[in-house]
NUMIMAR-148350 format. One line per field, with one value per residue (C-alpha): y, x, z; residue number from 1; chain. Coordinates in steps of 0.25 Angstrom, whole numbers. Each point is the difference from the previous one (the first is absolute). Layout:
BEGIN
yy <- (Y,...)
xx <- (X,...)
zz <- (Z,...)
num <- (NUM,...)
cadena <- (A,...)
END
This chain:
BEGIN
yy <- (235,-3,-3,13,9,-8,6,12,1,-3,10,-12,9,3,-12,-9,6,-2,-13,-4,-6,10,-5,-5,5,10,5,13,8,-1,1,-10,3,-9,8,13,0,-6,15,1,7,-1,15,-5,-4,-6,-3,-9,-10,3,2,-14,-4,-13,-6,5,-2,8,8,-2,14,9,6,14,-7,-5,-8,7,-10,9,4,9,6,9,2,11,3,-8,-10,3,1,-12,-7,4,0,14,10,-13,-14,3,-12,10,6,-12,-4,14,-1,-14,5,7,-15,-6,1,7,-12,-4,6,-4,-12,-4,6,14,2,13,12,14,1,-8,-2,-12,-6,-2,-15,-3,12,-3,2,13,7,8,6,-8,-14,-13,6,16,4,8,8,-3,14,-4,6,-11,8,-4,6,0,7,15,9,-10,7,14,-5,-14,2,3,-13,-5,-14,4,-8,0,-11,-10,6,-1,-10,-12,-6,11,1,-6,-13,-6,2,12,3,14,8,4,15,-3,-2,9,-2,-3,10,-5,5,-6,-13,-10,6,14,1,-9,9,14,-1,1,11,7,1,3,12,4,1,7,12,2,-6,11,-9,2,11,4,6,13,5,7,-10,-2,-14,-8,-14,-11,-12,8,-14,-9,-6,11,10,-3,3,10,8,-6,7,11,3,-3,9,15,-2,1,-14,2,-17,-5,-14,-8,0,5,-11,3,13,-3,-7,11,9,-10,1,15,5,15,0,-11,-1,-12,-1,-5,11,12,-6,-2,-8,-8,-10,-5,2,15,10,12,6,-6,1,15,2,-11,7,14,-7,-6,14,8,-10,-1,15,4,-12,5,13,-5,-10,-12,1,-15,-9,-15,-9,-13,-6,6,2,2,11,6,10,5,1,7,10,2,3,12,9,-4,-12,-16,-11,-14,-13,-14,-9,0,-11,6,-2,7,8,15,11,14,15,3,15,-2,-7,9,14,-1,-6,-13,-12,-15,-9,-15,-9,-13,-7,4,-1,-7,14,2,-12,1,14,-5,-10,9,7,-11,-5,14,-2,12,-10,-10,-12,2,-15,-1,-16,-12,-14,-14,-4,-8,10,9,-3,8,10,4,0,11,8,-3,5,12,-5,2,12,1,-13,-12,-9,-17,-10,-6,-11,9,-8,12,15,8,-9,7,11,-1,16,1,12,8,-6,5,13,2,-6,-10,7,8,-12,-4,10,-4,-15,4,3,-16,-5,-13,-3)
xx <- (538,-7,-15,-4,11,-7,-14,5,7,-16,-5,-8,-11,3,-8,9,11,-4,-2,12,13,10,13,13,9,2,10,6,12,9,16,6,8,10,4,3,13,0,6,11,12,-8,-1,-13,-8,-12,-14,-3,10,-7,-15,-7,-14,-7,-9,1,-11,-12,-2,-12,-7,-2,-13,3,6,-3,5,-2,3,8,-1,12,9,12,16,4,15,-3,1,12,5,-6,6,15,-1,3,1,-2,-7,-16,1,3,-12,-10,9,-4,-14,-1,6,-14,-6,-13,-6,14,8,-5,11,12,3,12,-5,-6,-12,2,-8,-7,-10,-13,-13,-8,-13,-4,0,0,-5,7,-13,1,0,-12,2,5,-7,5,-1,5,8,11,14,11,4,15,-2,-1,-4,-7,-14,2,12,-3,10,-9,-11,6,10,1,13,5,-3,13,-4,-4,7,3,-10,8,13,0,-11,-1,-11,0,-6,9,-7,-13,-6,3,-4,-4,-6,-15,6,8,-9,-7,-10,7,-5,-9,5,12,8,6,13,-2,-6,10,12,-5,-1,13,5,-12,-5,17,0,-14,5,12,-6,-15,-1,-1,12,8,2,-13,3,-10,-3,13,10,11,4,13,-3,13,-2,-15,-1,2,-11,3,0,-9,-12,6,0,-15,-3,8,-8,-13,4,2,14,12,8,16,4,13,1,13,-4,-6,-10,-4,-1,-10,-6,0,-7,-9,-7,0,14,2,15,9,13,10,10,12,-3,-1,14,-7,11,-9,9,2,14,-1,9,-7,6,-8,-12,0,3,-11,-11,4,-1,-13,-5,2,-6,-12,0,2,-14,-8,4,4,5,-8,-7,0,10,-7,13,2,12,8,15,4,-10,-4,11,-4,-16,3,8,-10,-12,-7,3,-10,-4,-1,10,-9,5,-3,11,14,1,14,6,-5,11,-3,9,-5,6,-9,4,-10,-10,-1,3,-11,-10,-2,-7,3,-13,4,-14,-3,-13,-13,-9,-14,-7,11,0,-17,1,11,-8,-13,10,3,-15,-5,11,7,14,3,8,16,1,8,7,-7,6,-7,3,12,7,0,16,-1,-9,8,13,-7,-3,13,10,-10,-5,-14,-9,-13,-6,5,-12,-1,-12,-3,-13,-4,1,3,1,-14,-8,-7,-7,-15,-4,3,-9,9,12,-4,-5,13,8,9,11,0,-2,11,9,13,-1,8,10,3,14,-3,-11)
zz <- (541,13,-1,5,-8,-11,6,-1,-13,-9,10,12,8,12,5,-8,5,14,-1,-8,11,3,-4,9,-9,-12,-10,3,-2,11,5,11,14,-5,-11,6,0,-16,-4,9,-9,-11,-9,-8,10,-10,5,-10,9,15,-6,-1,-3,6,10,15,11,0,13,11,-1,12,3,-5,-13,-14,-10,-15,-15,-4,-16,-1,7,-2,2,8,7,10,-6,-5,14,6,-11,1,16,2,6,10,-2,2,8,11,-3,2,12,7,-7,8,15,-1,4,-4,-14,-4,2,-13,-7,5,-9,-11,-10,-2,-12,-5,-7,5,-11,-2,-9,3,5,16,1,15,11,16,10,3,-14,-2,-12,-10,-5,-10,-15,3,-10,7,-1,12,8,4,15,9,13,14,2,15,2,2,-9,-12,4,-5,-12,-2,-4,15,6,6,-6,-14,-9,-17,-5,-9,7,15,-1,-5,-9,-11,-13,-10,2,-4,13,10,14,6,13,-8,3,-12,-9,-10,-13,-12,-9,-10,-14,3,-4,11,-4,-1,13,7,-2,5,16,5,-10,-2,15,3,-10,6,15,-6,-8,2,16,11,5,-13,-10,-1,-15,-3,-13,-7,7,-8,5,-4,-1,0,-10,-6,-8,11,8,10,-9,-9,10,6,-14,-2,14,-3,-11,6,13,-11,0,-9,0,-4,-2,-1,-7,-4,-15,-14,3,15,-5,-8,10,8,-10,-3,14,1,6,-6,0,-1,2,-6,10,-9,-12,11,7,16,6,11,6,14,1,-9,9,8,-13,-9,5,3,-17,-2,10,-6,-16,4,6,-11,-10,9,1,-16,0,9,6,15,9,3,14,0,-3,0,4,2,-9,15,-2,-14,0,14,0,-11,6,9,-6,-12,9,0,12,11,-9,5,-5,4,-1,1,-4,-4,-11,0,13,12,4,-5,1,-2,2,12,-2,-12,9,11,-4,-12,10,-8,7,-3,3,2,-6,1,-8,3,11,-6,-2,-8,-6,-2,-6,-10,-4,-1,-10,-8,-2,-3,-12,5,0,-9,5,-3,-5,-11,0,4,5,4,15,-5,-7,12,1,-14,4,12,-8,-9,13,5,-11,0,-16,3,-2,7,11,-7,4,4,-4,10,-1,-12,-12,-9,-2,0,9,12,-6,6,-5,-16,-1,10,-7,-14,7,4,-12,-3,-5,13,10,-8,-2,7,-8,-11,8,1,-2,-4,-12)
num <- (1,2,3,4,5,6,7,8,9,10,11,12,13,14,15,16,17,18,19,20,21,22,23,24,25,26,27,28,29,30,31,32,33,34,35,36,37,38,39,40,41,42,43,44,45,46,47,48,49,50,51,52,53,54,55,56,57,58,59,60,61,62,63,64,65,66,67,68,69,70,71,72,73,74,75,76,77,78,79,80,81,82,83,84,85,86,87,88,89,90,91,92,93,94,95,96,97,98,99,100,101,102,103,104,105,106,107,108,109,110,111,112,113,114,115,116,117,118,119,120,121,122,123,124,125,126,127,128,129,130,131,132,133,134,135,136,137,138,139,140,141,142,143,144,145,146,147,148,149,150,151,152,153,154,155,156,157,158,159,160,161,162,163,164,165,166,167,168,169,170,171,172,173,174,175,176,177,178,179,180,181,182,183,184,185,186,187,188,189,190,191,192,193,194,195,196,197,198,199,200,201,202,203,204,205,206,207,208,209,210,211,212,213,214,215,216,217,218,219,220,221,222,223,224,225,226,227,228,229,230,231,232,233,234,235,236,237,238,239,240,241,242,243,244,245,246,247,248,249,250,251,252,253,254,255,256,257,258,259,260,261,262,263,264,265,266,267,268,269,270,271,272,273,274,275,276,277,278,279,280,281,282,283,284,285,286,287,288,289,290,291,292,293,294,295,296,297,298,299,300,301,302,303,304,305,306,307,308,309,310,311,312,313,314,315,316,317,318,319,320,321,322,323,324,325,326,327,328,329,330,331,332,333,334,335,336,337,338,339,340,341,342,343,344,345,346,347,348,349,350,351,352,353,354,355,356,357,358,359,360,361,362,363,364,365,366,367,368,369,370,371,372,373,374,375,376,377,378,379,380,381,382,383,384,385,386,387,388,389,390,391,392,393,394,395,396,397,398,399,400,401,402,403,404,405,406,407,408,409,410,411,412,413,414,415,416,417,418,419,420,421,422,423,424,425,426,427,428,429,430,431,432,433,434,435,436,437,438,439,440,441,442,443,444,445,446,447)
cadena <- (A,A,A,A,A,A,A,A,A,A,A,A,A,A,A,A,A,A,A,A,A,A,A,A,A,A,A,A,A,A,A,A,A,A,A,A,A,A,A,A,A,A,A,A,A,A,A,A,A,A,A,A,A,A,A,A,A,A,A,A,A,A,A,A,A,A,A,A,A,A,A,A,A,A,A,A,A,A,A,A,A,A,A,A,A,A,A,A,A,A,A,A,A,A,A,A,A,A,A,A,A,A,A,A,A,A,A,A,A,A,A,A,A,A,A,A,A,A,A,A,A,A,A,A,A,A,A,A,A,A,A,A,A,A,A,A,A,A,A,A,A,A,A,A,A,A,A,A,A,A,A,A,A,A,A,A,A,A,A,A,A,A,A,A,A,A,A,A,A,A,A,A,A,A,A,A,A,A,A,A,A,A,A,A,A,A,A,A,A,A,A,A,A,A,A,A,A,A,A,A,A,A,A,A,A,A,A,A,A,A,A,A,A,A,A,A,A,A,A,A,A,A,A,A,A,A,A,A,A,A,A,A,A,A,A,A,A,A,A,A,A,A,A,A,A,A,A,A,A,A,A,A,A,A,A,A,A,A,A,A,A,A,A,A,A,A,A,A,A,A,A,A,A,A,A,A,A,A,A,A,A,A,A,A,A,A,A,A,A,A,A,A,A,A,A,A,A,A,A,A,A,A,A,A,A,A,A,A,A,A,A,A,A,A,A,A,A,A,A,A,A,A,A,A,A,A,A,A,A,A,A,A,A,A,A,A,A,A,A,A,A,A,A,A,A,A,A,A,A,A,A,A,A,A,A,A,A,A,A,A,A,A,A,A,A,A,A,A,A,A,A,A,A,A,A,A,A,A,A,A,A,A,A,A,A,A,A,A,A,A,A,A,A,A,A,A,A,A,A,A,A,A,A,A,A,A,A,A,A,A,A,A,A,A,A,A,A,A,A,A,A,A,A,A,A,A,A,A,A,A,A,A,A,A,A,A,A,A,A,A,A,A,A,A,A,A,A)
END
C-alpha cells in the first residue's frame, strides 16, 4: 500500500493527506486489449480468466476532476460485460470517449479499470473544483456527463457524450483510487459503512429514474407494480421504493431463497418463477409466451385484484414479451437493460390496441442521483448488499454475478481493511437499527 492509501486507511486529516505524494501507480482491477479475443468459441466465457488485478499508471487530473481512496466498491453487470467483451470490447468505448481530444485522451490505453459504483474519501481536487476538498467522504454517481453541452442542462442523461462511468470510461472504481467530474460526487451517508454505501448508486439512483422520476414510471399511490428479479440489485430497490412510493410490489425471484429475500425488503407478493411454471427464455415461441403472460396475469390478479400498471423490466428478451402483454391497459412497461439479449419480440396488437407505453431508461441524472441518496440517509432505503469480496477476489465476485448466484449488490473492499469501517454517525445508525441497515446481509452465499 502506497503512502497515502496508508494515510487514508488510519484516517490522516485532510492536511496530511494533502501533503502526502500522490502515487504513479496503483492496483486496480482491470481487463487488457490483448485479450479480447481470449473467448472466441468458447461457451463459458469465465471472467475470473479476463479480470486481472495489479498495478497500472495513475492518471493526471483534469480541472473539473478528482481523485477519490477508494473504500469499497461494488459489482454490477457491467462488469460482467466489460469482462467477457460483449456485446463489444469497451475498448471501443474509450476509443470514442478519447476522439473527443484533450483531457479525454486519458483513456484510451491497453487496459481498461473497471467498476460503476464507489465510496471513498477525496484525496486530490483538479483546480477548478469548488465544492469538494481532500477528506470528503463521498459515493460515486455512474453519469459521467458534460456540464457545458446544452441538453445536460435539462436531463443529464441527454447529453450526446454522456458516458457509463467504469464502462465507457476508463479509470473506474474497482481499484484503490478512482478519478471522477466533482458532478459525480455526493456525500456518503454517514450512518453508513464503506461497503454499504459503495454499492447503492448505480442500482439505487437506476431504479429511482425508472419508477419515481417524472422521466420514468412515476408510480402513485395504489400501483401495482411487477418488478423482474425483486431480489436482485435492480430489484431490490425498486421493491424498497415501491413500498415507500404507497404502492403494491408483485416480485419475481428464481428461488425459495430470493423469495425470502424479496419478502424481507417489503415486496407484497411474490411469485417463484419455476414453482408457478413461467417459462421466460430467449428462444420461448410466441406460444409460450402468451400462456406464460396469461399464467402470470391471473396469478397477479387472484393476488391483487388487477393488472400491474407498471412492469419494472430489465432481464429483456426472456421476459419482455411477456411485459408487455401482462401490463394493465393504458399502463407503462420501462426498461433499462436486457441482461438477456436485446432482441425483444412482442405482439404489438397487445401493445397498441390496449394503449400500453414502453419507456427506455438509462441511470439517473444527479438530481436523481442526490434525491436517492437523500433517501438513503434519511434511512428510508437500506443498502441491497448482501456478499462481500477483497479487491483480489473480484474474478470471484463477478462469477457470482455472472452465473446469476447472487442475491442483492455483491460488494468489493477496496483500501478498507475490513467490513464495518466508515460509519462517522453511530447515533443515526442505532436510530435506524442494525437489523435493518442490514437486512439483505443474510442473504450472503458464502459464510
Amino acid at each position: 500500500m502506497d503512502p497515502l492509501a496508508e494515510a487514508v486507511v488510519r484516517g490522516a486529516d485532510p492536511a496530511e493527506l494533502e501533503k502526502t505524494d500522490t502515487p504513479t501507480e496503483y492496483t486496480a482491477a482491470h481487463v487488457r486489449a490483448e485479450d479480447v479475443d481470449m473467448f472466441d468459441g468458447v461457451v463459458d466465457k469465465d471472467v475470473r480468466k479476463s479480470l486481472r488485478v495489479g498495478k497500472v499508471p495513475l492518471p493526471e487530473l483534469a480541472p473539473d476532476e478528482v481523485l477519490v481512496a477508494v473504500m469499497a466498491s461494488a459489482i454490477n453487470y457491467n462488469t460482467v460485460w466489460s469482462a467477457i467483451f460483449e456485446p463489444l470490447p469497451t475498448f471501443r468505448f474509450l476509443e470514442r470517449h478519447a476522439r473527443r481530444g484533450g483531457w479525454e485522451e486519458r483513456h484510451n490505453q491497453p487496459y481498461h479499470v473497471l467498476g460503476s459504483d464507489a465510496a471513498g474519501v477525496v484525496v486530490r481536487t483538479g483546480a477548478g473544483v469548488r465544492n469538494w476538498k481532500v477528506g470528503d467522504h463521498v459515493v460515486a454517481s455512474t453519469v459521467y456527463a458534460d456540464g457545458e453541452e446544452p441538453a445536460t442542462q435539462a436531463d443529464g442523461m441527454l447529453g450526446a457524450t454522456q458516458r457509463a462511468w467504469g464502462f465507457e470510461t476508463n479509470f473506474g472504481g474497482l481499484a484503490h483510487y478512482t478519478v471522477l467530474r466533482s458532478s459525480q460526487l455526493l456525500r456518503k451517508p454517514a450512518h453508513l459503512s464503506w461497503e454499504e454505501a459503495a454499492v447503492n448508486p448505480l442500482c439505487a439512483g437506476t431504479a429511482y429514474r425508472m419508477l419515481v422520476s417524472d422521466r420514468g414510471a412515476r408510480i402513485k399511490q395504489g400501483d401495482v407494480v411487477l418488478i423482474w428479479g425483486a431480489s436482485g440489485g435492480l430489484g431490490a430497490y425498486a421493491t424498497q421504493m415501491v413500498r415507500n412510493g404507497g404502492g403494491i410490489s408483485v416480485g419475481v425471484v428464481g428461488s425459495g431463497r430470493k423469495a425470502e429475500a424479496a419478502r424481507a425488503l417489503g415486496c407484497d407478493v411474490v411469485i417463484d418463477r419455476e414453482e408457478a411454471g413461467l417459462i421466460t427464455r430467449p428462444d420461448a415461441s410466441p406460444d409460450q409466451v402468451l400462456a406464460t403472460g396469461k399464467r402470470l396475469g391471473k396469478i397477479i390478479r387472484k393476488e391483487v385484484g388487477e393488472d400491474p400498471s407498471v412492469v419494472f423490466e430489465h432481464v429483456g428478451q426472456s421476459t419482455f414479451g411477456v411485459s408487455v402483454f401482462v401490463a394493465a391497459r393504458g399502463g407503462t412497461v420501462i426498461t433499462c437493460g436486457s441482461s438477456t439479449g436485446y432482441h425483444h419480440q412482442f405482439d404489438n396488437r397487445y401493445l397498441w390496441m390496449n394503449l400500453k407505453r414502453i419507456i427506455g431508461s438509462h441511470g439517473a441524472n444527479l438530481q436523481e442521483q442526490w434525491e436517492t441518496n437523500r433517501l438513503l440517509d434519511m434511512g428510508r432505503i437500506v443498502p441491497a448488499l448482501t456478499d462481500l469480496y477483497r479487491l483480489e477476489e473480484v474474478g470471484e465476485a463477478a462469477r457470482l454475478v455472472q452465473r446469476n448466484g447472487h442475491i442483492g449488490k455483491v460488494g468489493v473492499l477496496g483500501l478498507a481493511p475490513e467490513p464495518g469501517l466508515g460509519i462517522t454517525d453511530p447515533e443515526r445508525r442505532a436510530r435506524f437499527g442494525e437489523e435493518r441497515i442490514t437486512t439483505m446481509r443474510s442473504f450472503a452465499t458464502r459464510g
